[in-house]
ROSE-779892 format. One line per 3 residues: number of its first residue (from 1); their letters; for each residue x, y, z of C-alpha. Coordinates in nm, 4 decimals. Layout:
REM ROSE-779892
NUM) A) X Y Z; ...;
END
This chain:
REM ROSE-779892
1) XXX) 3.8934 1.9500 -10.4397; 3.7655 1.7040 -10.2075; 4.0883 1.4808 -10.1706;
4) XXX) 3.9380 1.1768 -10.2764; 4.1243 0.9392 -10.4665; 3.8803 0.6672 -10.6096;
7) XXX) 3.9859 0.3987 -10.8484; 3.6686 0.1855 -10.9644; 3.5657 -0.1552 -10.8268;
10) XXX) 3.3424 -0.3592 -11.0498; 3.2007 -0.7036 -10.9941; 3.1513 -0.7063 -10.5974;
13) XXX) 2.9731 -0.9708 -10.4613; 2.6826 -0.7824 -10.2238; 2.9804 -0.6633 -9.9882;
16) XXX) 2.9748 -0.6256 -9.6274; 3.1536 -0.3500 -9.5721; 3.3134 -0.3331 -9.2515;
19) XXX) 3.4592 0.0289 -9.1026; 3.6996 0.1432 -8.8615; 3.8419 0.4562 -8.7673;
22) XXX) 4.1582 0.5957 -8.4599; 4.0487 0.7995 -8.2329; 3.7331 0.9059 -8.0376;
25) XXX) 3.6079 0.5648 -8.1122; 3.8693 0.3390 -8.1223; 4.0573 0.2550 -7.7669;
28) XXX) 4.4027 0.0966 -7.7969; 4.3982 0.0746 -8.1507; 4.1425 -0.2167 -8.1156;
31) XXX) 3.9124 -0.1812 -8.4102; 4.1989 -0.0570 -8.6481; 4.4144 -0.3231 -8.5688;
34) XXX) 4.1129 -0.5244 -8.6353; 4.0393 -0.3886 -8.9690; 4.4036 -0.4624 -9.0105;
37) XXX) 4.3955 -0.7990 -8.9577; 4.0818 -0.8297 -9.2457; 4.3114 -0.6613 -9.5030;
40) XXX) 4.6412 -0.8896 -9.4300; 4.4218 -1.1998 -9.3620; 4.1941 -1.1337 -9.7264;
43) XXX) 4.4827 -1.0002 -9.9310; 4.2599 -0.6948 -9.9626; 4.3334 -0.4499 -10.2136;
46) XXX) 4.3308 -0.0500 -10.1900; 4.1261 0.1336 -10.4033; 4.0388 0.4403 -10.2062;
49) XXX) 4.2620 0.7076 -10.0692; 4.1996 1.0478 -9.9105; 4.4269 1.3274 -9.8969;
52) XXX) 4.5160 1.4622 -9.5429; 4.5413 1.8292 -9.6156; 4.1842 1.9496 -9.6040;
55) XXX) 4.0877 1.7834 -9.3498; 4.2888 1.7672 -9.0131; 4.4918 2.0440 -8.7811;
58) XXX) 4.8306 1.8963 -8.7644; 4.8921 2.0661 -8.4550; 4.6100 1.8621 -8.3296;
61) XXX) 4.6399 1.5088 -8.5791; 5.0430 1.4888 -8.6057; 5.2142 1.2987 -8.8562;
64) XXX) 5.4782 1.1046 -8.7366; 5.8263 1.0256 -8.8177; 5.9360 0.6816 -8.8674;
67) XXX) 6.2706 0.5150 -9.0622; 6.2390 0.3290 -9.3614; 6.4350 0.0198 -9.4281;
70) XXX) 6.7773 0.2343 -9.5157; 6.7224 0.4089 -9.2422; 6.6289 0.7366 -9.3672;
73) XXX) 6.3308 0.9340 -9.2174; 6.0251 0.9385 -9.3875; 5.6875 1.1197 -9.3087;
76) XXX) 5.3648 0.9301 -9.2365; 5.0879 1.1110 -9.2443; 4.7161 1.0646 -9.1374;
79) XXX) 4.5611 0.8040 -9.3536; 4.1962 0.7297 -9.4452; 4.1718 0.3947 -9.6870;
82) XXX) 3.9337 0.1840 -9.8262; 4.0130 -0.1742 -9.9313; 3.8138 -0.4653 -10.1732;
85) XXX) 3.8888 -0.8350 -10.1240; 3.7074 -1.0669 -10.3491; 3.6189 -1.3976 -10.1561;
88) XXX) 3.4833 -1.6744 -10.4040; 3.4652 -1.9263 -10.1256; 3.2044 -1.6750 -9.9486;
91) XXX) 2.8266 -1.5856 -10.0753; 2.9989 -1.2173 -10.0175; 3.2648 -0.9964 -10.1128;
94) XXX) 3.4185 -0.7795 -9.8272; 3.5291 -0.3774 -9.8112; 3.7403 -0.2617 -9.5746;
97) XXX) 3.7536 0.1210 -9.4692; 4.0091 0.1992 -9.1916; 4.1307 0.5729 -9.0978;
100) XXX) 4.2069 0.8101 -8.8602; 3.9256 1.0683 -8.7561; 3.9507 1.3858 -8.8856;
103) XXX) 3.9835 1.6881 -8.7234; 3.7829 1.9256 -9.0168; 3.4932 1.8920 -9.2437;
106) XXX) 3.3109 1.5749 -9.1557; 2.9940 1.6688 -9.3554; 3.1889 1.6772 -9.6567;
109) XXX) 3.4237 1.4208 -9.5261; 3.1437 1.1678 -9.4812; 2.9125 1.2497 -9.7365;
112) XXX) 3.2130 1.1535 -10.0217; 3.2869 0.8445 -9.7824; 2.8658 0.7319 -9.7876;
115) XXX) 2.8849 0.7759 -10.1188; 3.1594 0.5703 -10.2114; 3.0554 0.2806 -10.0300;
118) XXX) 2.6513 0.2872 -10.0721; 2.7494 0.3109 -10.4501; 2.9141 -0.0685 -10.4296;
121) XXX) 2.5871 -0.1586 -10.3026; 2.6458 -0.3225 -9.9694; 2.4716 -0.6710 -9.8501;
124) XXX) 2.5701 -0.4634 -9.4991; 2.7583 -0.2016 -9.3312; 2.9522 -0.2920 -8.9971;
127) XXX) 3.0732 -0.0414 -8.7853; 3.3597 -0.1325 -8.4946; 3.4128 0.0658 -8.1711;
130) XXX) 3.6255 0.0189 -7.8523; 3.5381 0.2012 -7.5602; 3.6656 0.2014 -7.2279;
133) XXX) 3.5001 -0.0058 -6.9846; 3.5100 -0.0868 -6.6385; 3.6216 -0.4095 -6.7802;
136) XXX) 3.8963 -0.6455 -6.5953; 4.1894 -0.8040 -6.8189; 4.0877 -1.1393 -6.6312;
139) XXX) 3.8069 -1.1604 -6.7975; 3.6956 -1.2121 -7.1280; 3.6412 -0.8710 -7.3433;
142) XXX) 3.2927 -0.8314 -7.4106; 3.1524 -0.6934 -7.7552; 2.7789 -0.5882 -7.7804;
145) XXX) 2.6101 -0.4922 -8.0995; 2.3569 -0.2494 -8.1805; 2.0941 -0.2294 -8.5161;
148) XXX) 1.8272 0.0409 -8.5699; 1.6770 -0.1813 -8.8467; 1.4610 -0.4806 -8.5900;
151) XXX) 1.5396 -0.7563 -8.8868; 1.9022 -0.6665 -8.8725; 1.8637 -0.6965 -8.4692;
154) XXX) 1.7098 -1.0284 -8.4281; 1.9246 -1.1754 -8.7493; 2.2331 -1.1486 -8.5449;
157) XXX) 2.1397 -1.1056 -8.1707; 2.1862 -0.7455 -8.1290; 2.0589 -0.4501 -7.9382;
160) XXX) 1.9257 -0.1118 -8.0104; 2.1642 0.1749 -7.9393; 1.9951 0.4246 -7.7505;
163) XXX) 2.2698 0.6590 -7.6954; 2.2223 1.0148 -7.7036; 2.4910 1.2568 -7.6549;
166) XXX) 2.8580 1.3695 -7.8325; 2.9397 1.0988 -8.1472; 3.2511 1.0544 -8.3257;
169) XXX) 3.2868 1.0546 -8.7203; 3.1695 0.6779 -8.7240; 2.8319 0.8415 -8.5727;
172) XXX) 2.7997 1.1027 -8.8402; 2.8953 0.8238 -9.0689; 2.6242 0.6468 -8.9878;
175) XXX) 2.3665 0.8726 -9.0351; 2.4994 0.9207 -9.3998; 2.4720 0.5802 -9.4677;
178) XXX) 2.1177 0.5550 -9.3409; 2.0320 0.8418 -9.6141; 2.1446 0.6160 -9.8580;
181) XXX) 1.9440 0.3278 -9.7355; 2.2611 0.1304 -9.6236; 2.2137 -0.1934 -9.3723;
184) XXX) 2.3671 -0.0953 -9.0915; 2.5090 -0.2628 -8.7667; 2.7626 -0.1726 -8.4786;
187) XXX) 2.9963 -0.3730 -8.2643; 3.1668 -0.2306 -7.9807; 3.4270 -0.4041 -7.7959;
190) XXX) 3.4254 -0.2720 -7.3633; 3.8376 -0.2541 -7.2940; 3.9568 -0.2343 -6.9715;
193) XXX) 3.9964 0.1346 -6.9530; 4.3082 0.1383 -6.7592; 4.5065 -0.0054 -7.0351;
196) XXX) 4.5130 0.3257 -7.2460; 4.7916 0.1932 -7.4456; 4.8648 0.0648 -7.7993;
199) XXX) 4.7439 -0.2727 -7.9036; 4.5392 -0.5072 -7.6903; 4.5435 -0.8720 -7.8423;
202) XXX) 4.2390 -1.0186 -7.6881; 4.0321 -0.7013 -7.7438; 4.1148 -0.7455 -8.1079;
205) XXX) 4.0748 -1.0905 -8.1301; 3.7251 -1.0675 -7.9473; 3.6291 -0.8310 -8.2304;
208) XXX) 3.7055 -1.0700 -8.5133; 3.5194 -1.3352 -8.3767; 3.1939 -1.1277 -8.3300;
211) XXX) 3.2878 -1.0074 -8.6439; 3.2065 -1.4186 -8.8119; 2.8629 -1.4208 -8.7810;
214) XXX) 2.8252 -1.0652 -8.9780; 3.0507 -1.1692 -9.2276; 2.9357 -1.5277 -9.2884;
217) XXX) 3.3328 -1.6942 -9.2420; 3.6115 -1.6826 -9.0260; 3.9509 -1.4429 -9.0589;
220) XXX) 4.2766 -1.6282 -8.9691; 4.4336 -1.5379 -8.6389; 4.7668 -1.5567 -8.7435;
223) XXX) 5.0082 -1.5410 -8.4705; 4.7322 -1.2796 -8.2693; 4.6086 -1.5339 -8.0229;
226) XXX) 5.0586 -1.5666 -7.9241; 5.0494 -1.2093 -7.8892; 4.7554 -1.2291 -7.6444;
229) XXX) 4.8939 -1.4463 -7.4104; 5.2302 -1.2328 -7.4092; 4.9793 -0.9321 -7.3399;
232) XXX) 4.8054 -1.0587 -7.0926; 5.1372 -1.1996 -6.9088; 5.2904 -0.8872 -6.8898;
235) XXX) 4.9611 -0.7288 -6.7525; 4.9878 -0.9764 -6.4909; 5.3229 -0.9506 -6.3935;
238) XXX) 5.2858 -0.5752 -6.2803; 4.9784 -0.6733 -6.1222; 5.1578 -0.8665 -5.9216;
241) XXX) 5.3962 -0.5820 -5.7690; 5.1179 -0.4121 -5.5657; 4.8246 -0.4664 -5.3153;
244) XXX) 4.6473 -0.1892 -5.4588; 4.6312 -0.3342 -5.8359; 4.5533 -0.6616 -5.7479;
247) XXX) 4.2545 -0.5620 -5.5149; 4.1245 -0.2978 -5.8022; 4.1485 -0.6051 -6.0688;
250) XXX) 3.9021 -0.7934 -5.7902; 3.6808 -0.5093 -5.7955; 3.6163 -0.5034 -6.1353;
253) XXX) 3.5861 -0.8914 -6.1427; 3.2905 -0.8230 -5.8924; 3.1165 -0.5864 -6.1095;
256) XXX) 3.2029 -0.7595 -6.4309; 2.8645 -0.8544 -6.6477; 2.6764 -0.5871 -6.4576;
259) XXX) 2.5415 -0.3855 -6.8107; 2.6842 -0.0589 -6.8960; 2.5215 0.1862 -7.1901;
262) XXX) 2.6831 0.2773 -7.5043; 2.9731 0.5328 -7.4985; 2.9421 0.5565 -7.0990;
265) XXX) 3.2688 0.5955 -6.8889; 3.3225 0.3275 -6.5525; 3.0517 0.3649 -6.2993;
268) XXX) 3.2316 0.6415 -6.0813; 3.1826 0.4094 -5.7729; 3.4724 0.2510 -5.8611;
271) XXX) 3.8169 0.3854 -5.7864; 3.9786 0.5551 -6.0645; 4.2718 0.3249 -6.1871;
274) XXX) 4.4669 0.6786 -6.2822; 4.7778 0.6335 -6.0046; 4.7417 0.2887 -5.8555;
277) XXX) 4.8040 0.1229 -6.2575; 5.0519 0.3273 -6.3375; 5.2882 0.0607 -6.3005;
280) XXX) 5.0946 -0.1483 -6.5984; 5.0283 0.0839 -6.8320; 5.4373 0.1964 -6.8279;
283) XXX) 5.5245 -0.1758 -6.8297; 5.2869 -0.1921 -7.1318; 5.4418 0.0753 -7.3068;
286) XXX) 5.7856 -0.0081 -7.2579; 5.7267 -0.3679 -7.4732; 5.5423 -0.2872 -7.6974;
289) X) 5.6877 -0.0739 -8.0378;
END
């Protein structure tokens, strides 16, 4: 058995499909808590569900413990979902796919994934990454998009990825989908890569406003743009506790817009941000649950 649970869909609207996986690809959480934000914000419902057992090394992928609301422990463990929301007010409906890479068997993995969504005959497939970027937290977060089909490019702006080198499952993904003649497009979201911690507001936010012009509306903010500002306050007080941080922050504001390929690390002349913001990634950590 494969480990797919499927329960049919009928009646979708030319979806655009929009996918996001943890891991490799996804820095912070960005583009899962983004994907997140889509299924609260559309009321989307699950209809897809994969079984972890065949396909991660829990040694490697562990689940975690957490306490449900009498307080008794309860497992979690890795979870790969896909999600419709019909949207009558839209010309399309939307899918939602949002999991956590696995470790095992991606060409089986994927090719039961492409399947699933290629057969609900998507208007367009939308990919979201977050790398790590030589990207300052004063600034803006940029998102850049990529197309291999030129129409798809010049419809909404983007580039062409020419990346070559190690890909994550949304990679081999891809190339599935592109067997099955889906539309495809990428966003990618540049976070500054040294806050390697859980959740980043604005990063998320900046992905769900690129997100508008792929899926023809805008997704409620909720109270994201709040948490944002408490983010980026806390960022900024322990930037303010060394010399150090604040002249690495100016650094990157120097270099900041300067163009930097796909899935490529912070140009190495710049410091590494390892030691000197320490300080902000433990402050980070210690508010944030």
């Amino acid at each position: 058995m494969d480990g797919f649970d499927i329960v049919p869909v009928t009646g979708l609207r030319s979806p655009v499909v929009v996918v996001a996986f943890s891991g490799w690809s996804d820095t912070g959480t960005v583009t899962t808590d983004t994907a997140q934000r889509l299924i609260d914000a559309h009321s989307a419902r699950r209809f897809l569900t994969v079984d972890a057992e065949p396909y991660y090394v829990f040694t490697d992928t562990r689940p975690t413990v957490k306490l449900d609301e009498k307080g008794l422990r309860e497992i979690e463990w890795p979870r790969n979902e896909a999600f419709s929301a019909r949207l009558p007010d839209s010309a399309h409906d939307l899918i939602i796919v949002k999991g956590t890479e696995p470790n095992l068997k991606w060409r089986t993995f994927t090719s039961r994934l492409g399947e699933a969504i290629s057969s609900l005959e998507p208007s367009l497939v939308c990919t979201l990454v977050a790398r790590p970027a030589a990207t300052p937290h004063t600034r803006p977060i940029p998102v850049t998009g990529s197309s291999a089909d030129p129409a798809l490019a010049s419809k909404y702006g983007l580039g062409r990825s020419m990346y070559q080198g190690p890909t994550g499952i949304i990679g081999v993904l891809h190339d599935v989908l592109r067997r099955h003649g889906s539309p495809l497009v990428s966003l990618a979201a540049a976070v500054p890569h040294y806050l390697n911690v859980e959740e980043n507001p604005p990063a998320t936010i900046a992905l769900l406003r690129a997100l508008e012009p792929v899926l023809g509306f805008s997704t409620s903010l909720g109270t994201l743009e709040e948490e944002a500002e408490r983010f980026l306050e806390r960022v900024d007080e322990a930037s303010r506790d060394g010399d150090d941080i604040r002249a690495y922050v100016r650094t990157l504001e120097e270099h900041f817009g300067e163009r930097q390929d796909e899935e490529q690390n912070p140009p190495a002349e710049l410091p590494s941000a390892d030691e000197i913001l320490k300080d902000i990634e433990d402050l980070l950590r210690g508010n944030t649950s």
